[in-house]
N, C-alpha and C positions, 0 to 999 in steps of 0.2 A: 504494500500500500504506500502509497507515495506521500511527499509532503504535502505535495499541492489535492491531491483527491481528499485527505485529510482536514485539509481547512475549507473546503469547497463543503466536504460533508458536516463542519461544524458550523456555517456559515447559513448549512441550511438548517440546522438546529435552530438555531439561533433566531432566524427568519419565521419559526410555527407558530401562527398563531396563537396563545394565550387568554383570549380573551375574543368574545362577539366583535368588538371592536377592534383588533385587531388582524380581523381576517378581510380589511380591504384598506391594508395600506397602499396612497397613491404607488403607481407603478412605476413613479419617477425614483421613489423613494428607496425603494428595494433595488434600482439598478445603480443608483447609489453607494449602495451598500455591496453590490458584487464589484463593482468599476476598486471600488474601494480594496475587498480582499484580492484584489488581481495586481494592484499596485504592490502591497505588501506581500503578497506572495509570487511576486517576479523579481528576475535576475536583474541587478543593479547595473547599470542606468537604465532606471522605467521612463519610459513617458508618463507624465502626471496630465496633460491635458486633456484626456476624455473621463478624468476624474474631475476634474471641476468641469467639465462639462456636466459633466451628471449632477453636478451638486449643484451648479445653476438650474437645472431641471428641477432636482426636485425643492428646490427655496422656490419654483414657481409654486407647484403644486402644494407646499407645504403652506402657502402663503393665498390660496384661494378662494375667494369671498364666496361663500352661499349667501345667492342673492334673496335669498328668505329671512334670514337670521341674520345678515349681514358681520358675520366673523370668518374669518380665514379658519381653513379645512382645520390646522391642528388649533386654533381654539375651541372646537366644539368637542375636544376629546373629554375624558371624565381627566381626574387628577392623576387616578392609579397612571391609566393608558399615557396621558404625557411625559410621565416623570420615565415610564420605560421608555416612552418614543428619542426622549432626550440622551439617554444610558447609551439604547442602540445607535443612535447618531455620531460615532465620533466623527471629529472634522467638521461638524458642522456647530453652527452656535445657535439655539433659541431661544428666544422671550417670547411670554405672553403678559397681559395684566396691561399697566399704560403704555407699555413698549411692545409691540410685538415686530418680528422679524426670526425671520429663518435664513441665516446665510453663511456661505461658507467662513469655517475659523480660519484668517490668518497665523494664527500661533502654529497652531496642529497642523495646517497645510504645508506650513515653510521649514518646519521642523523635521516633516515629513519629506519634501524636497532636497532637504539639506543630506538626508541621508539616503535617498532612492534614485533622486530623481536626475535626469540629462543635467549639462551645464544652462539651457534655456530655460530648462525649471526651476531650477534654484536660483534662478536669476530675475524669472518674473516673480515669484513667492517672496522674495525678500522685498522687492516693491513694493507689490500686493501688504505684504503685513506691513511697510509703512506708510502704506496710504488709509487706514485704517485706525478709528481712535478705538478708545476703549469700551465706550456705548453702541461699537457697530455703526456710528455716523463716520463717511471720509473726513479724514486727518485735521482739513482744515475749514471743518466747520465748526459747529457749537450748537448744542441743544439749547434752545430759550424755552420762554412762558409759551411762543406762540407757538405754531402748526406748523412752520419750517424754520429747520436750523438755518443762524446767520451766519457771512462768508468771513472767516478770519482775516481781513485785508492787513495788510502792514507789517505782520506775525513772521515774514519771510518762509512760510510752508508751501507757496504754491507751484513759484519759481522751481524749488529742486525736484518735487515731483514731477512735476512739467519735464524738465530738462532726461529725468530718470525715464519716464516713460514714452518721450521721443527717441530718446538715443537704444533704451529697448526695440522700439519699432523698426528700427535704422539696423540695428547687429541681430536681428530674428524675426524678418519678414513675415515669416510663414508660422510663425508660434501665436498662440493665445489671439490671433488679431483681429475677431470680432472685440474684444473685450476691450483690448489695448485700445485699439481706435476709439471707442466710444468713453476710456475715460480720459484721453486724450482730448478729446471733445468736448466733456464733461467740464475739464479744465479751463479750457478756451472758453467756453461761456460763461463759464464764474465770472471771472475776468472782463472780459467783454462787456456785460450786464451793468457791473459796477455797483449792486444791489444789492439789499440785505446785508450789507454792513454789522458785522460786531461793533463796531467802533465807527467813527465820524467819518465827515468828509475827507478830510485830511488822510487819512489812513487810503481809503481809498484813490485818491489822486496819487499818493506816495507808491501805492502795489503799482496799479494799470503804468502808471512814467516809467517805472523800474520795468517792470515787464516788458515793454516793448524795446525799452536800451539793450535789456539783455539775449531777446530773440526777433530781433529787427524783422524775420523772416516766416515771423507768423503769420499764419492767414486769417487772422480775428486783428491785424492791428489796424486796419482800417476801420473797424468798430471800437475798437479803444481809441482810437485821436476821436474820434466822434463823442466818446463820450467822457471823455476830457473837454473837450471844449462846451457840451452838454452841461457840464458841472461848473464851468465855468461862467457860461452866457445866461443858464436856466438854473439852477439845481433844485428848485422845487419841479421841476416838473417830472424829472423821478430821482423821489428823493434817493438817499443811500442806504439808508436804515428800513427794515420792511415794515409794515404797516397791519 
């Protein structure tokens, strides 16, 4: 009997359902959980990316609103069923109660990288976990009172992740690059926007100036001189701080 048939056969232990409720775990969730034992049970260097693929899957599905009751799929579990649904889950991290969110662990993921995975792996993973605060909000935001977190302007976090996550894209074309692109992107709008401000005007005229000296070659700086000058000619018309 082999290693590998061995953890496939505990893997399906593992997987039996327990409970009525547990006999219709999303399908994302459970392939999750195989992508998962196939990383730790393959020969080093693994590819790690159709393991966060799956774990982008199932933080869709774990994250599903029934539009009846209007809570995401694993809020409607009982307590028993989530506290195992969480146990079974490594690598991934969830809340329920005021926070809820299912998404992949930076820690456990890069950790994990550090020790399985290609040089591209462990190279997006250590990004990955810095772009990530410890609420599961990106790095450089900030949970407030209101309904969206505000943009740390001034803080100097946007610049290097920016910089990290272009020159990623530039040395591993073909890695992660749904992902990469769009927080890539993610970035460049913060910026862009100039809104929701943690902090004043001033902070934000200081990011956007800085930001564009430092990647003259962005294709969002034609919307930051715009709204530089925006802040300068109007600023009430959108203001910095959210509302």
């Amino acid at each position: 009997m082999t290693l590998r048939w061995i953890a496939a056969l505990l893997l399906w232990f593992v997987l039996i359902p327990t409970a009525s409720a547990r006999e219709a775990w999303p399908p994302a969730v459970m392939a999750y959980l195989e992508a998962l034992s196939s990383v730790e049970q393959g020969d080093p260097p693994v590819s790690m990316e159709a393991l966060f693929t799956a774990a982008e899957a199932a933080q869709d599905e774990l994250m599903q609103v029934n539009p009846v009751g209007q809570q995401a799929w694993m809020e409607s579990l009982s307590e028993e069923d989530y506290a195992y649904l969480v146990q079974l889950l490594r690598g991934m991290r969830l809340a329920r109660g005021r926070d809820v969110y299912a998404q992949p662990d930076p820690n456990f993921l890069s950790e994990l990288a550090q020790r399985l995975g290609r040089p591209e792996d462990r190279d997006f993973f250590r990004i990955y976990r810095a772009s990530w605060g410890a609420n599961m909000v990106p790095s450089y935001l900030r949970l407030t009172t209101r309904a969206a977190p505000c943009v740390r302007f001034g803080e100097g976090l946007i610049p290097p992740l920016y910089e990290r996550w272009r020159g990623y894209r530039t040395q591993y074309s073909q890695a992660y690059s749904t992902y990469v692109a769009q927080t890539v992107k993610d970035l460049e709008e913060a910026v862009s926007l100039g809104t929701c401000a943690c902090a004043g005007a001033d902070s934000v005229e200081q990011e956007l100036s800085a930001f564009v000296s430092r990647f003259p070659d962005t294709p969002v700086r034609p919307a930051i001189m715009a709204r530089l000058q925006e802040l300068e000619d109007d600023p009430e018309r959108r203001p910095v701080q959210c509302r």
